[in-house]
Every structure is written in structure tokens, then in C-alpha cells.
C-alpha positions in Angstrom: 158.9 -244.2 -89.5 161.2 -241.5 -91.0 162.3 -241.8 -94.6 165.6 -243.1 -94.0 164.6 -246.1 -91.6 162.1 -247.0 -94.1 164.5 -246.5 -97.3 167.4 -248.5 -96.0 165.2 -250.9 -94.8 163.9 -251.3 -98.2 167.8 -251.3 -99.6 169.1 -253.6 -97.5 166.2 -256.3 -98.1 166.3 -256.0 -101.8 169.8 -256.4 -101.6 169.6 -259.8 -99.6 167.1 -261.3 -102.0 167.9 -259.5 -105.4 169.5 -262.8 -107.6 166.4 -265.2 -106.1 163.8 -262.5 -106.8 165.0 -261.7 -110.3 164.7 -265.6 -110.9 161.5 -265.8 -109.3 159.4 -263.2 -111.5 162.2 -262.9 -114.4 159.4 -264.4 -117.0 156.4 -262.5 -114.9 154.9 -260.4 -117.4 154.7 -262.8 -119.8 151.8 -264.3 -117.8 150.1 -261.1 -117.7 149.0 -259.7 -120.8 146.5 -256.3 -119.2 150.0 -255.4 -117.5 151.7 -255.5 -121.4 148.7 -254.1 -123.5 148.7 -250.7 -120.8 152.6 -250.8 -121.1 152.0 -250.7 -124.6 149.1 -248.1 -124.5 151.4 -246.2 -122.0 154.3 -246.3 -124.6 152.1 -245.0 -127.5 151.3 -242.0 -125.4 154.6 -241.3 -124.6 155.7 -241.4 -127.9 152.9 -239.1 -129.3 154.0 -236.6 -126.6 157.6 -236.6 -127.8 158.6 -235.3 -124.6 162.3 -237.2 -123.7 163.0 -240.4 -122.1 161.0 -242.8 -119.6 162.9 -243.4 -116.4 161.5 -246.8 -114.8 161.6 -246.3 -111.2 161.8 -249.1 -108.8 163.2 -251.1 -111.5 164.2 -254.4 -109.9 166.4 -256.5 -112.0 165.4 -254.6 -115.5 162.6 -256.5 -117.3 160.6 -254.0 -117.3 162.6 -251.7 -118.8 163.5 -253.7 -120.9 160.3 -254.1 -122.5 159.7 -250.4 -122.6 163.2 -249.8 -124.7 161.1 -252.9 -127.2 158.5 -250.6 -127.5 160.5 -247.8 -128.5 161.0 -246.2 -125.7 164.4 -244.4 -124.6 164.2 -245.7 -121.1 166.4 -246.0 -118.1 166.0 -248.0 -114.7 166.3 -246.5 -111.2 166.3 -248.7 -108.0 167.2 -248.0 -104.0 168.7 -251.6 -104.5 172.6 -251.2 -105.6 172.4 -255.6 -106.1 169.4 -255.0 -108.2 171.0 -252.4 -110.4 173.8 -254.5 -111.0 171.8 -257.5 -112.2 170.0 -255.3 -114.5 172.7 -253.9 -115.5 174.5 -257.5 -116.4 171.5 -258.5 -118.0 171.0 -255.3 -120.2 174.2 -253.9 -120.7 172.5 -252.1 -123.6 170.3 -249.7 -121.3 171.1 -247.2 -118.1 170.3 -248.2 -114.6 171.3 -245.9 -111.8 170.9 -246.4 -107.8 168.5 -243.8 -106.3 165.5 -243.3 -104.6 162.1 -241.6 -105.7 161.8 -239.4 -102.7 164.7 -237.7 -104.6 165.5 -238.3 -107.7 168.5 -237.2 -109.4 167.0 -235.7 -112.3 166.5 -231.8 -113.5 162.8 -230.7 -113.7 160.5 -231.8 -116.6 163.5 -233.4 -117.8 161.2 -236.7 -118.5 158.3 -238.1 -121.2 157.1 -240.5 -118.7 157.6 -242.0 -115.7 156.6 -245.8 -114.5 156.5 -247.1 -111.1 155.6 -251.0 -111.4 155.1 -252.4 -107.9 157.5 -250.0 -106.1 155.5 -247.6 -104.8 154.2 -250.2 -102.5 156.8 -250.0 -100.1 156.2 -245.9 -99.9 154.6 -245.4 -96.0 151.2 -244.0 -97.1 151.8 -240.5 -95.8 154.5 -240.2 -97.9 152.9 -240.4 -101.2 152.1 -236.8 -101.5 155.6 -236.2 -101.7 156.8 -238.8 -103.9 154.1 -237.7 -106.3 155.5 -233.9 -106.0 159.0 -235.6 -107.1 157.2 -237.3 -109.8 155.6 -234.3 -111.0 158.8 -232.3 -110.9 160.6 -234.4 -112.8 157.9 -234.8 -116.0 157.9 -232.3 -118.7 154.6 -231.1 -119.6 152.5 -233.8 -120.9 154.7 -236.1 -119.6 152.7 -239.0 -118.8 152.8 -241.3 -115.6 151.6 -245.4 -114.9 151.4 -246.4 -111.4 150.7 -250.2 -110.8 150.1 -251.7 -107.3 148.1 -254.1 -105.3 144.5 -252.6 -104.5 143.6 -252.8 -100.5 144.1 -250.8 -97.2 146.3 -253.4 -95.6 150.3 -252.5 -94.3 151.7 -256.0 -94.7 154.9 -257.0 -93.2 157.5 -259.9 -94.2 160.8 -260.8 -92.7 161.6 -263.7 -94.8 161.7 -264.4 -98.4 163.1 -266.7 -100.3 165.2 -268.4 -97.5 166.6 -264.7 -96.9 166.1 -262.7 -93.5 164.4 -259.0 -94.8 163.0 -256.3 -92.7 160.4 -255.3 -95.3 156.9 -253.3 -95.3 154.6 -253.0 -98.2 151.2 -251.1 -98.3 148.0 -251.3 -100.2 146.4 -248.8 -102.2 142.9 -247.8 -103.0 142.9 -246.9 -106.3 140.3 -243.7 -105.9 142.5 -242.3 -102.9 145.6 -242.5 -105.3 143.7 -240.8 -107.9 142.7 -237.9 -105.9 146.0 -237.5 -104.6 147.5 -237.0 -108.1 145.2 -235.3 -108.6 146.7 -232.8 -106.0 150.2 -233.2 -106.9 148.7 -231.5 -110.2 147.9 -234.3 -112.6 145.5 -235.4 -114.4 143.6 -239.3 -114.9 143.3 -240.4 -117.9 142.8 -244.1 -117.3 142.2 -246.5 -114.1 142.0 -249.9 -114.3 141.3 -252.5 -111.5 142.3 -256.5 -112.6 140.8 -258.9 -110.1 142.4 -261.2 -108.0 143.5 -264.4 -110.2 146.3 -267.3 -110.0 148.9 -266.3 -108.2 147.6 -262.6 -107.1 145.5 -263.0 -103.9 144.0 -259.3 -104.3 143.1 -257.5 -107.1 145.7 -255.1 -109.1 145.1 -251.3 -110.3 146.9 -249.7 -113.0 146.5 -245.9 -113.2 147.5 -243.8 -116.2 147.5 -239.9 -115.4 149.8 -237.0 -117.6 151.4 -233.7 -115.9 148.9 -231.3 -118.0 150.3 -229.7 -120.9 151.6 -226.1 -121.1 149.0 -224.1 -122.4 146.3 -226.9 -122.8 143.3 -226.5 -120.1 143.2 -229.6 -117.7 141.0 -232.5 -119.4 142.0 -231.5 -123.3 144.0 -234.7 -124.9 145.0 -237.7 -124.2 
């Protein structure tokens, strides 16, 4: 699939369900206290770094960044989905959100302290990982520090229906040990992996992986 079947694809199905979906998982992470102590752990590390601002990529309807501005955070959304940026937008009219995709991103290099990708990267076609986690490292300063979050598994799943609304959308599983390794490549380095298991409403179990774009003049493995 080339990138711009898959990426209007995604658009154009985000776009068709945006308003239900932000109802749907608008009071999600309030259910889901891991995902907000690593936020939080993520945050502090930012913070510490003192490296510039957090960009929130595959932001959805805001909450998320939301939630990283409350934690002190100078953080801005970014989202393929024009209907979700402007719901995020209406709903935080205090933060930036900006339409654009993580293949490219319309940043300057190491112009960021840290970037998130919460359940977006799922929709990335597995051989193009390597290059969003090039973009990724571009974009981070040095010690800038990245969380990835995603459904653990080796399954390409494919819906076209949700919420009463016709999509055309494919989402992929990820082993968390693969992922590492391949940030690994991109130049990172792990600081943290953690695998929840399947409960409630989550069929499969959930990984959440920390890593940092090494510091200049620090040898890879020194800090945090």
C-alpha cells in the first residue's frame, strides 16, 4: 500500500467518525490509571530535560493533550484528521492543534522535548515504521524523550464500520521487543517497556514504551 492510499484512508475515516469517537473515549483515561502514572513519569522526564515543547501526535480530539499541558507540559496536538483537529481545537481553545501527518512532520530538527504517539501509530503499515521513527528522531532535540503506546500482537486488523459510519480503516499490532529494536536503529535508546494485560474492555494486552534520542555528548545508556 503506498503512503498516500494508506494516509487518506486513515483521513478520510477519522473524519467520518471524529464527533462519535470523541464521545465514545472522551472520559477514557480516566479508567486507566498505568496509561496516566507513565504520562506522568513521561512528563517528569521531559521536564528534567528542559528541552522545548511536546507535540502529541495522532492526537484525536485533544484529551490527551490536554492532560499533558496539566502536567506542565507546553504541548501541541497533531492529527491526519482535519474533523478531529477542529474538535480539539473547540474543546481546548487554549492549546495548538495543527493537521499533519508523522511521515512528515512540519517541524525543524530537534526542535522538540518529547514526542507522544498514543494509539496512532497503529494504523502505520508495519514496513513503514522505520521511517516514521526516522521522522521522530529528527524532530527531538537531544535528550528528547519519546512514549509510544499500542495494542501488543502480530495481527493487521481491518474495519469498515464504526459507529454507524462507513470507514475504510487498517490497524496493525505490535510486538513490543520488535519495536524496541527498531528504535533502537532509528538511534534511540529504551528506557522503559511496559506490557498491561488484557482487561475490561481491551481484548489484548497494551505496551507502553519509553525511549530518549541520546544526549549530545552523554554515551548511550548514561541517564534517565
Amino acid at each position: 500500500m503506498s503512503d498516500a492510499s494508506f494516509l487518506d484512508s486513515t483521513r478520510d475515516s477519522y473524519d467520518a467518525m471524529a464527533v462519535e469517537y470523541a464521545e465514545a473515549f472522551d472520559t477514557e483515561l480516566d479508567h486507566r490509571p498505568l496509561d496516566r502514572a507513565m504520562l506522568a513519569a513521561f512528563a517528569e522526564l521531559v521536564r528534567a530535560n528542559g528541552r522545548g515543547p511536546v507535540a502529541d501526535v495522532g492526537c484525536g480530539p485533544g484529551r490527551v493533550t490536554g492532560l499533558l499541558h496539566e502536567l506542565g507540559l507546553e504541548a501541541f496536538g497533531v492529527d491526519l484528521s482535519p474533523a478531529m483537529v477542529a474538535l480539539a481545537r473547540r474543546a481546548r481553545p487554549h492549546l495548538r492543534f495543527e493537521v499533519g501527518s508523522m511521515l512528515a512532520l512540519d517541524l525543524p530538527d530537534a526542535s522538540l522535548g518529547g514526542l507522544l504517539a498514543c494509539y496512532s501509530l497503529i494504523h502505520v503499515p508495519w514496513d513503514r515504521r522505520p521511517a516514521v521513527f526516522a521522522e521522530f528522531h529528527r524532530v527531538l532535540a537531544p535528550g528528547g524523550q519519546l512514549m509510544l503506546v499500542f495494542q501488543v500482537g502480530d495481527e493487521r486488523r481491518h474495519r469498515d464500520e464504526a459507529f454507524g459510519k462507513a470507514i475504510n480503516l487498517d490497524w496493525y499490532r505490535q510486538q513490543p521487543d520488535q519495536v524496541a529494536g527498531l528504535l533502537r536503529d532509528a538511534g534511540f535508546e529504551m528506557w522503559v517497556t511496559v506490557v498491561k494485560e488484557a482487561e475490561g474492555t481491551e481484548p489484548t494486552p497494551q505496551a507502553i514504551l519509553i525511549a530518549r534520542r541520546p544526549a549530545a555528548g552523554l554515551p548511550q545508556g548514561a541517564g534517565a
